[in-house]
C-alpha positions in Angstrom: 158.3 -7.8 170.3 157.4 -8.7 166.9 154.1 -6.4 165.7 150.7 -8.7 165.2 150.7 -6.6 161.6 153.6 -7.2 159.1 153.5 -4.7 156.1 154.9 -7.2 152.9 155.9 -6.0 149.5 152.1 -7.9 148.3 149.9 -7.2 151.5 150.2 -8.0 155.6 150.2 -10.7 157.3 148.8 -10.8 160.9 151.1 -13.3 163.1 152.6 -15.0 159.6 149.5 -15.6 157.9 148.5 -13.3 154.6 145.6 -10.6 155.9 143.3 -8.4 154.2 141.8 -5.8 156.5 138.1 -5.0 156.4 137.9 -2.5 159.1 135.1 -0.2 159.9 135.1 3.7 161.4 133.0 3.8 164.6 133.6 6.9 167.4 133.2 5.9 170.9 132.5 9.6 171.1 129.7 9.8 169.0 128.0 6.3 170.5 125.8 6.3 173.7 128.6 4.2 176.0 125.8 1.9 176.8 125.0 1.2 173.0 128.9 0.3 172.3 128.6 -3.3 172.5 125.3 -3.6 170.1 127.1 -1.0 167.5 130.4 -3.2 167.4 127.8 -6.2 166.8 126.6 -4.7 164.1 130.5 -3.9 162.8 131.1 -7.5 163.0 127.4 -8.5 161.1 128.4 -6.1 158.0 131.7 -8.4 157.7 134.3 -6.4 159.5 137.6 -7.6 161.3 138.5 -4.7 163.0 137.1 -1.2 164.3 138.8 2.1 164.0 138.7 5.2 166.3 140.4 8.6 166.7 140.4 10.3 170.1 138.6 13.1 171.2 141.0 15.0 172.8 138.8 17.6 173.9 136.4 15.3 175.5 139.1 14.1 177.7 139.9 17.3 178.4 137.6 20.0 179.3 139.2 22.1 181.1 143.6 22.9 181.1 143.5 21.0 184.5 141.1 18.0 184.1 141.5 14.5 182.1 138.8 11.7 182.4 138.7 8.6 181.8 135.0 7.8 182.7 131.6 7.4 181.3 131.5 8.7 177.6 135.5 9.1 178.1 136.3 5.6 179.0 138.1 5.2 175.6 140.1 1.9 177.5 136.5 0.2 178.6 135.8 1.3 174.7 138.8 -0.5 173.4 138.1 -4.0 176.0 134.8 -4.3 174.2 136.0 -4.2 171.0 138.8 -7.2 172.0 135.7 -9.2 173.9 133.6 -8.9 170.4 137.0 -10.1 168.6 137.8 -7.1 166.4 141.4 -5.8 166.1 141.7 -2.5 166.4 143.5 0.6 164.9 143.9 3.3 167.3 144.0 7.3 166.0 145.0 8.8 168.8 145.3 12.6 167.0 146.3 14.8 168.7 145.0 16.2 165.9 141.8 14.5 164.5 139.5 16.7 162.0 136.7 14.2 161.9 134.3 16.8 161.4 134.6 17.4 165.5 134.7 20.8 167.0 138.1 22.0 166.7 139.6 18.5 165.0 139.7 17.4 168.4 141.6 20.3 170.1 140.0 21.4 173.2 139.3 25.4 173.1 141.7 26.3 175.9 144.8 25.3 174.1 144.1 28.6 172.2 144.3 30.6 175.2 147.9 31.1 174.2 147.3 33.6 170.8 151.2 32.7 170.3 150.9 28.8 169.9 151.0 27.4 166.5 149.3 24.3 166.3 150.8 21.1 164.4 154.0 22.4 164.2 157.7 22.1 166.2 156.2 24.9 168.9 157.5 24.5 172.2 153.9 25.6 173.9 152.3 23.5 171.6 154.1 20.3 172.0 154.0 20.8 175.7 150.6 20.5 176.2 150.5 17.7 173.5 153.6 15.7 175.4 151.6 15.9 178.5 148.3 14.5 176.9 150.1 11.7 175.4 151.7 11.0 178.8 148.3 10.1 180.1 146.7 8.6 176.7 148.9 6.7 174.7 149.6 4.0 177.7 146.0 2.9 177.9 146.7 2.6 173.6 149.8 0.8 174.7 148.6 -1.8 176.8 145.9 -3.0 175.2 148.0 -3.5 172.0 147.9 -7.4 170.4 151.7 -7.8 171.9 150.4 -7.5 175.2 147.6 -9.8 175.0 144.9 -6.9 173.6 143.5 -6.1 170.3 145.5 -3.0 169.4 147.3 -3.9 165.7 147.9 -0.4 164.0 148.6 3.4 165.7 148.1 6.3 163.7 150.7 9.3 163.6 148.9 12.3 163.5 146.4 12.4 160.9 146.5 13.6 157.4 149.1 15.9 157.9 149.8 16.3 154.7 146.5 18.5 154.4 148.0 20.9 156.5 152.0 20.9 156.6 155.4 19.2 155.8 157.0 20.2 159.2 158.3 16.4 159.1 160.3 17.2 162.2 157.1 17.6 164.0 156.1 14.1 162.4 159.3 12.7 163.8 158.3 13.8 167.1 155.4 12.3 167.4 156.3 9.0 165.9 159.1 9.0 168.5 156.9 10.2 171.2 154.9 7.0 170.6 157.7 4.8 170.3 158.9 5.8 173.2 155.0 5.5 175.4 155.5 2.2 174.2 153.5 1.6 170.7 155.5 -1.8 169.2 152.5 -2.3 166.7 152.6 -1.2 163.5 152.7 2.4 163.0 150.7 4.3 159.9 149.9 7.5 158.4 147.0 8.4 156.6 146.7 11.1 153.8 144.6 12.2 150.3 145.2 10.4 146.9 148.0 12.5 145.5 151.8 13.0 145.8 151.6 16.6 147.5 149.6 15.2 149.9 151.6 11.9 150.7 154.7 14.5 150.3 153.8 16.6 153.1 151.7 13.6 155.3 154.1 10.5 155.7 157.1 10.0 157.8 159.9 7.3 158.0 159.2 4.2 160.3 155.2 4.7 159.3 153.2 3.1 156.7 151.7 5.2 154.7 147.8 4.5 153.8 145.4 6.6 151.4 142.2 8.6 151.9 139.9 8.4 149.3 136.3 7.5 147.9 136.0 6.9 144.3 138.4 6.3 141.5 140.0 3.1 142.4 141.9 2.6 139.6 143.6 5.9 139.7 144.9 5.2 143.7 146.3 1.9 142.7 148.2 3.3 140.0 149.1 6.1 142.2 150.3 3.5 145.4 152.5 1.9 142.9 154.5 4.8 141.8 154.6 6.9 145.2 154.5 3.5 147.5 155.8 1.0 145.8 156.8 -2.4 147.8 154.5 -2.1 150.8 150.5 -3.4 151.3 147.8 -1.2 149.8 145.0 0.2 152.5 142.3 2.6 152.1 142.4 4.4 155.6 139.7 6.1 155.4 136.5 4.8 152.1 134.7 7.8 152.1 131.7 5.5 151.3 129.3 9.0 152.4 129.5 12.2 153.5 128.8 14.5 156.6 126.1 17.5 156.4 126.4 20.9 156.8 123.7 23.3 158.1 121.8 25.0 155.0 122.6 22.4 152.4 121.2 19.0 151.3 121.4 15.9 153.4 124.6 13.9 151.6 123.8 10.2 149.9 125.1 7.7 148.1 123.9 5.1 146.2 124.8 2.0 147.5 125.5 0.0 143.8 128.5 3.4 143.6 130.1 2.7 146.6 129.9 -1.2 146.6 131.5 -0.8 143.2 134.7 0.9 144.8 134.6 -1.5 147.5 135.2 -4.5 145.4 137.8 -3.1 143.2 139.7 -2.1 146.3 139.6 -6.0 147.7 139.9 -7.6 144.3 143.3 -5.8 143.7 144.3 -6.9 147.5 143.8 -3.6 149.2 142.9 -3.6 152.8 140.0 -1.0 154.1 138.7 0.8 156.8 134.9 2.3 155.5 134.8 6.1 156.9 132.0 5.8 158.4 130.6 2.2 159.1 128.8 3.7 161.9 128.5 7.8 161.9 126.3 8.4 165.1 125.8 11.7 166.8 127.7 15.1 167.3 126.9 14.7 170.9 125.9 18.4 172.6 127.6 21.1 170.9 130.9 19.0 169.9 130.6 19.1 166.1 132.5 21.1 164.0 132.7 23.1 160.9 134.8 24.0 157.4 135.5 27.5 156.5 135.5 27.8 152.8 136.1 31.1 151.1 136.0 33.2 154.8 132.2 31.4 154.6 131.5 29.4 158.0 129.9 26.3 157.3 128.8 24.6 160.5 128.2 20.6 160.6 125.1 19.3 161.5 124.4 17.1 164.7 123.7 14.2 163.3 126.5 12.3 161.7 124.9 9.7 160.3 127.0 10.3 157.1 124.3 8.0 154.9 126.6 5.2 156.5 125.9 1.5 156.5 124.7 1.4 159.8 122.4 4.4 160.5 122.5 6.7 162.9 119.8 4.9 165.2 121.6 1.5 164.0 119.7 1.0 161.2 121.2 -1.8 158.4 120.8 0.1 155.5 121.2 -0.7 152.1 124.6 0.3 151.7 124.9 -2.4 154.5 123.7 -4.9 152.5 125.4 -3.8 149.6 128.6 -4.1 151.2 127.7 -7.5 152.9 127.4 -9.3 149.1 130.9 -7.6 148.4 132.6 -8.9 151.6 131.4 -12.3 151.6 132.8 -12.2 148.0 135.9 -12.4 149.6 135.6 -13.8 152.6 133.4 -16.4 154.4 130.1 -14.7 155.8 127.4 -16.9 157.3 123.8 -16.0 156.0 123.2 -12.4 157.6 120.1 -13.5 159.6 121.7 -16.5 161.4 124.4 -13.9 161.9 122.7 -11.3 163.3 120.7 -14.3 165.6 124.1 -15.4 167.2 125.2 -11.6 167.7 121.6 -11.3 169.4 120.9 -8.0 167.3 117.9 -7.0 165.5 118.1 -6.2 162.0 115.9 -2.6 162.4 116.5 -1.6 165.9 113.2 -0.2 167.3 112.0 3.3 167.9 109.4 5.3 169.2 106.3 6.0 167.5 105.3 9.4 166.4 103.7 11.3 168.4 102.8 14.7 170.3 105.5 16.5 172.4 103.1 19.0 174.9 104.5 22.4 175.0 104.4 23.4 179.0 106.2 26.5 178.9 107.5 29.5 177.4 109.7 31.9 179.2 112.1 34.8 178.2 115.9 34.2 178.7 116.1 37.8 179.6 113.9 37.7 182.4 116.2 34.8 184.5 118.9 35.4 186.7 121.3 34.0 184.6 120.7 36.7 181.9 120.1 40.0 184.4 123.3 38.9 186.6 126.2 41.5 186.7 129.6 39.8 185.7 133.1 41.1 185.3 134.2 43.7 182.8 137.0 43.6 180.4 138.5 46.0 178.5 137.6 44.9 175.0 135.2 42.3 174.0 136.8 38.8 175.3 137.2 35.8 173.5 135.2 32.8 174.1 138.6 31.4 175.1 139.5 34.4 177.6 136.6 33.6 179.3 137.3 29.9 179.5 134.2 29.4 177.4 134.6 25.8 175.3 131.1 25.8 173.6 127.8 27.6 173.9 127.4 30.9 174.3 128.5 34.5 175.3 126.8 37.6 176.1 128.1 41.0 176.0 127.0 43.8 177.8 127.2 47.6 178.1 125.6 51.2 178.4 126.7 53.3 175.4 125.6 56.3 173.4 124.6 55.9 169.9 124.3 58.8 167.0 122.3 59.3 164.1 124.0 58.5 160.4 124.4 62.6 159.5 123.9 62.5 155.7 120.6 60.3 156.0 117.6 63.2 154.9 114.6 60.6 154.5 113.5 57.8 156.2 114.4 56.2 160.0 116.7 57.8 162.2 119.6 54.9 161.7 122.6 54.4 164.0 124.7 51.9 162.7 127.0 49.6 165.3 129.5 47.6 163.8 131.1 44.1 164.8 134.6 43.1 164.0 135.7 39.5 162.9 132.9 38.1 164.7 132.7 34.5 165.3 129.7 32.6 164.4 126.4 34.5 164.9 125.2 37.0 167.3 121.8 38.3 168.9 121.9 41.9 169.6 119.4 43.7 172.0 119.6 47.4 172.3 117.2 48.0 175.6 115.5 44.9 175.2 114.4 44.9 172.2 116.1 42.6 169.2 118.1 44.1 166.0 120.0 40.9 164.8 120.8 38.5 164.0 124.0 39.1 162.2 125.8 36.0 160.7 129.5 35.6 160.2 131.4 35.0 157.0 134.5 33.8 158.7 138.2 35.4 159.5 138.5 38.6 158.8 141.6 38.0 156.4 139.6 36.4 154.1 136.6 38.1 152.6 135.5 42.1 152.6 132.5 41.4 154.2 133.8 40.5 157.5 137.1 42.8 157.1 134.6 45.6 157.0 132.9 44.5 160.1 129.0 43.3 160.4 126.6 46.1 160.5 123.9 46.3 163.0 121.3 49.0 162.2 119.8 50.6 165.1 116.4 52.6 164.2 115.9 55.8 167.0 112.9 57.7 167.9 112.0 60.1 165.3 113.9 63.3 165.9 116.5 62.3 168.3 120.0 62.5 166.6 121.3 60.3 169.9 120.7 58.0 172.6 122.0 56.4 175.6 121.3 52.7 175.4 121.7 49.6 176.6 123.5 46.8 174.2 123.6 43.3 175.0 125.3 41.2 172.0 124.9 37.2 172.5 127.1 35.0 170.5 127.0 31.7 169.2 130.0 29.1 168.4 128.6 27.1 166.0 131.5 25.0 166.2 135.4 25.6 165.3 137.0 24.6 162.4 138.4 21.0 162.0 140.1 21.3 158.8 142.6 23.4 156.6 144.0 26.7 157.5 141.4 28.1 159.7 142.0 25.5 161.9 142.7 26.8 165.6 140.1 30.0 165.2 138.9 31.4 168.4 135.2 32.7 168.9 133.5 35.6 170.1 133.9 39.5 168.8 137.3 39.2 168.0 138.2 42.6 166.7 135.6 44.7 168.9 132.7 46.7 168.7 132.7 50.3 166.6 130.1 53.1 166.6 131.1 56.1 164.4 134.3 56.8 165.0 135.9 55.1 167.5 135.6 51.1 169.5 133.7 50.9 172.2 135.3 49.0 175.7 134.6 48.0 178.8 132.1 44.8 178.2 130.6 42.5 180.8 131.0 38.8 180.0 128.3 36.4 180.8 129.4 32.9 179.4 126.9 29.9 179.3 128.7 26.8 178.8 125.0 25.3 177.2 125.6 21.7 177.8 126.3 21.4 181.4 123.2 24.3 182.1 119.9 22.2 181.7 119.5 21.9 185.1 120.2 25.8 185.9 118.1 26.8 182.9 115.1 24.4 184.4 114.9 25.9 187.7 115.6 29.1 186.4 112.1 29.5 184.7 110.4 28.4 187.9 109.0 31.3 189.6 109.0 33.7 186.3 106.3 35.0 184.4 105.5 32.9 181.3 104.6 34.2 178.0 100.8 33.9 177.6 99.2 33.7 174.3 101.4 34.4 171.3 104.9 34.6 171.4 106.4 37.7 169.4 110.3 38.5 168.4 110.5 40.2 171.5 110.0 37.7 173.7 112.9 35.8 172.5 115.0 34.4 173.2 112.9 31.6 174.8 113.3 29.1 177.0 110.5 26.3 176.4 109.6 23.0 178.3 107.7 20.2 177.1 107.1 16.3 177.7 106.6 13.3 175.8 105.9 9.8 176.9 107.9 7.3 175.9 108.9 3.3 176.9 112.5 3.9 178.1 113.8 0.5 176.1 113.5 2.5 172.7 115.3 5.4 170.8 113.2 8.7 169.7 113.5 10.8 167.0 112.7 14.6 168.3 111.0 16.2 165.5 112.0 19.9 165.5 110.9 20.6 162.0 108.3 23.3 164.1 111.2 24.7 165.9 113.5 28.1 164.3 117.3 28.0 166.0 118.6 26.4 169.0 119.7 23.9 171.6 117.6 20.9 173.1 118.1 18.6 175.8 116.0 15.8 176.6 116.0 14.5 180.7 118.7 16.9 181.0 121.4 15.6 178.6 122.0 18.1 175.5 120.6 16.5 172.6 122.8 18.6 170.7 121.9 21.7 168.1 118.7 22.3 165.5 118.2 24.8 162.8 115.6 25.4 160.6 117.3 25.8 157.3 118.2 21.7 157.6 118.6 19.3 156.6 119.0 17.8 160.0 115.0 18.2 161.3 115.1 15.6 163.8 117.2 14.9 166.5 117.9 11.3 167.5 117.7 10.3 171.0 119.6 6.9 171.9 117.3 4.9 174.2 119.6 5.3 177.3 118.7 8.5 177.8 115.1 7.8 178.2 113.3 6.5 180.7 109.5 4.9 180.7 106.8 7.1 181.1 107.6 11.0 181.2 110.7 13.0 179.7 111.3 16.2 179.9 112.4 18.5 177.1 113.4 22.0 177.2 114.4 24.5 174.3 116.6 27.4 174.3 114.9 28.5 171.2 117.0 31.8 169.4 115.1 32.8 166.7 111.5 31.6 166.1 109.2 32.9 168.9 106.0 30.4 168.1 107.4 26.3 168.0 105.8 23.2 168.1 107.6 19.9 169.0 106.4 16.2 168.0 107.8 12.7 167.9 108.5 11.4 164.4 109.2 7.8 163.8 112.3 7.9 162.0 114.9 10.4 161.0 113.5 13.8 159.0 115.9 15.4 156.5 115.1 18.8 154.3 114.3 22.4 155.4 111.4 24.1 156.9 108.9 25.8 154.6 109.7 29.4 155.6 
């Protein structure tokens, strides 16, 4: 069959007739399923044609034996809507993704195998790939424009040539496709330069360009290293994603409207990464590793895109609107919006008080005192079959003095090896951490030399027989460059002195699917009265908010230290202190009129106070 999408030497046509491509980036992953529709509304109200999407592979796939389809998972019911609203659609099906998604989109059990080498012509690894793909790419395939659907481009891969030039691998892929029966047009998508485009492109694709300023300098690129095809920005990195401790990212809408309109006067097609950035739903987004320094995204991926995280029409939006319509015919934005029945400011709900109910310590639960099995050395999040959340470690051991310490506190030092993310440690209750990570332990003397946990004893005693507990955190795997496919957990073990110490219990807590256990857990416990001290922690804290049910929230955490929330027993995803991200949005579907319950597994800040705020909250807390 003859593709919807013909690449010419001056541009595509779409079923014969010359097409410029105004596409914009909007997860189904990151998008409450019942806000789909009204987010590809707003798509089409900014000026776009078409939608773009990678897939999540690990949402699909939570476990080595499960694949859904369903509920935040129904890519195909994803991809109808789309064709009902009348966008095309390119399809990214990954496997690999980056996207600033835990892992670049590789579910955590893959790397139960320490022998598989991801993105490369491994048999392991291309098994488990060839199997996804078996169940995937025919629900790509069969909505795709030749068979009466939407689906007019299919990604191979993704920006491979970031990562390698195995172009056998790429040739598998693009024949694995092919042969799952992909007829539309087939791309690849990779950085502005001719390393990058070396390593990233492949026979039989198109190759399209990642970039989001300079212009000028891709077009003069495309015509020496792609000469003789259409021009397309895959990926206008019109903003940019947050990490935990920095600033929130902007830009100013007059800088990126400028690069969008040299891209469509010269003729080159564009998909805007992001149009619509929404959430990091739960624990799901990911983190870069520069310099052997984790650097954990934030939940919110708003991305300063045109459409706001809540579906807000931001400036950039209108910015971008005046471009398009420059180039194409627009109708007058509010008679558009009218027809597509959307608001222009969607509406949320009004500041207000969140009432603390209840403060309870983690420690004193069942889920925290229950005996579990023992392993030799300290398992991997993965050994455990741990995706996200976290793990506790547990076990009696002796601890001795430093020797050539005259003055000052007795100090027994405990050391933990090429730990990964952050951990909590408890020596007979009482907390000594936390202790951060700085990444693998090839990369960087800090972490090669292991993270060292002072623990003081009682004046006079040169050792003791206590009991450590050691909670860790994934704060997300890395989506991007060659840390990609690290594992979590104390990775090279636990040393005292002179020698490791084995033999830990394992307690996972897989956080997102616990609200429930963690809720009736507190029933029936003691609650912390008065003021909360370090001790106490960590702490699980309820609270309650009204709220209509037909309007999003904003959960002001600002008041809060570290943690996870949930809100009517959905995980609303990660918060920390040190921003920028201070409130968490809550899409309206997840509310319901009258009371909602919140709870708190709250890490490191033992006093916290919880509020409404009426719109989003970026910066850090005043420590």
């Amino acid at each position: 069959m003859t593709p919807a999408l013909q690449p010419t030497p001056t541009g595509f046509l779409r079923h014969g007739t010359p097409h410029q491509i105004v596409s914009g980036a909007l997860h189904y992953f990151r998008v409450h399923p019942d806000l789909w529709r009204d987010r590809l509304r707003r798509l089409k109200a900014l000026g776009c044609d078409t939608v773009e999407t990678y897939v999540a592979w690990n949402l699909h796939a939570p476990t080595p034996d499960t694949v859904t389809f369903e509920g935040q998972a129904d890519l195909g019911a994803f991809l109808d809507l789309a064709a009902e609203e009348g966008l095309d659609i390119i399809a990214r099906p990954g496997p690999y993704i980056c996207a600033e998604w835990e892992g670049g989109g590789f579910p955590g059990w893959i790397l139960q195998d320490t022998s598989m080498r991801l993105r490369r012509m491994d048999d392991a690894y291309l098994d488990v790939v060839d199997r996804w793909f078996d169940q995937l790419i025919p629900i790509i395939a069969s909505r795709q424009a030749s068979r009466g659907g939407r689906v007019v481009m299919v990604q191979v891969e993704n920006e491979y040539g970031s990562f390698g030039d195995d172009s056998e691998y790429l040739a598998h892929l693009r024949d694995g496709l092919i042969a799952r029966g992909i007829d539309e047009l087939l791309v690849t998508s990779d950085g502005p330069s001719r390393q990058w485009l070396q390593g990233g492109t492949i026979d039989g694709a198109l190759a399209t360009v990642n970039f989001g300023s300079r212009t000028e300098d891709v077009l003069e690129l495309a015509a020496r290293e792609l000469p003789d095809q259409p021009l397309m920005c895959m990926e206008f990195w019109n903003g940019w994603f947050d990490h935990w401790g920095e600033e929130h990212h902007t830009r100013s809408a007059a800088s990126a409207a400028a690069e969008l309109e040299t891209m469509l006067s010269a003729g080159m097609s564009v998909n805007f990464y992001m149009a619509h950035g929404g959430t990091n739903i739960g624990l799901l987004a990911g983190a870069n590793n520069t310099d052997g320094v984790l650097e954990p995204t934030t939940t919110s991926y708003d991305y300063d895109a045109p459409i706001g995280e809540d579906g807000t029409l931001t400036d950039k939006f209108h910015a971008f609107r005046e471009v398009i319509a420059r180039h194409r015919e627009l109708p007058p934005l509010e008679d558009h919006l009218a027809a597509l029945g959307l608001d222009a400011a969607p509406s949320a709900e009004p500041a207000g008080d969140v009432e603390i109910l209840s403060r309870t310590r983690l420690r004193d639960t069942a889920r925290w005192t229950g005996r579990a099995p023992v392993h030799t050395t300290p398992p991997a999040f993965e050994e455990v079959g741990l995706e996200r959340g976290l793990l506790l470690y547990r076990r009696d051991l002796e601890l001795e003095r430093i020797d050539d310490l005259d003055d000052g506190p007795t100090i027994a030092p405990l050391q933990l090896f090429d730990l990964h993310d952050r951990a909590w440690v408890f020596v007979d209750g009482h907390p000594v951490g936390p202790v951060a990570s700085t990444g693998n332990s090839a990369v960087g003397a800090r972490a090669e030399l292991g993270h060292l946990v002072e623990v003081l004893l009682p004046e006079g005693q040169d050792h003791r027989t206590v009991t450590v507990e050691i909670l860790v955190e994934n704060q997300g795997r890395t989506n991007f460059g060659p840390m990609l496919g690290e594992r979590k957990g104390i990775l090279g073990g636990v040393w005292h002195r002179v020698r490791w110490y084995e033999n830990w219990e394992a307690v996972p807590w897989a956080l997102e699917e616990l609200a429930d256990d963690l809720t009736a857990s507190v029933a029936g416990l003691e609650p912390v009265v008065g003021t909360a001290e370090g001790g106490d922690l960590p702490l699980l804290i309820t609270g309650r908010f009204e709220a209509t049910g037909e309007r999003g929230a904003h959960l002001d955490v600002s008041g809060a230290g570290h943690g996870v929330a949930w809100v009517n027993g959905t995980c609303v995803g990660r918060y920390w202190c040190i921003g920028p991200q201070q409130a968490l949005y809550i899409p309206a579907p997840l509310l319901h009129g009258g009371t909602n319950d919140v709870l708190l597994l709250e890490l490191e800040q033992p006093e916290v106070s919880l509020s409404l705020a009426s719109g989003p909250l970026w910066g850090a807390q005043e420590r």
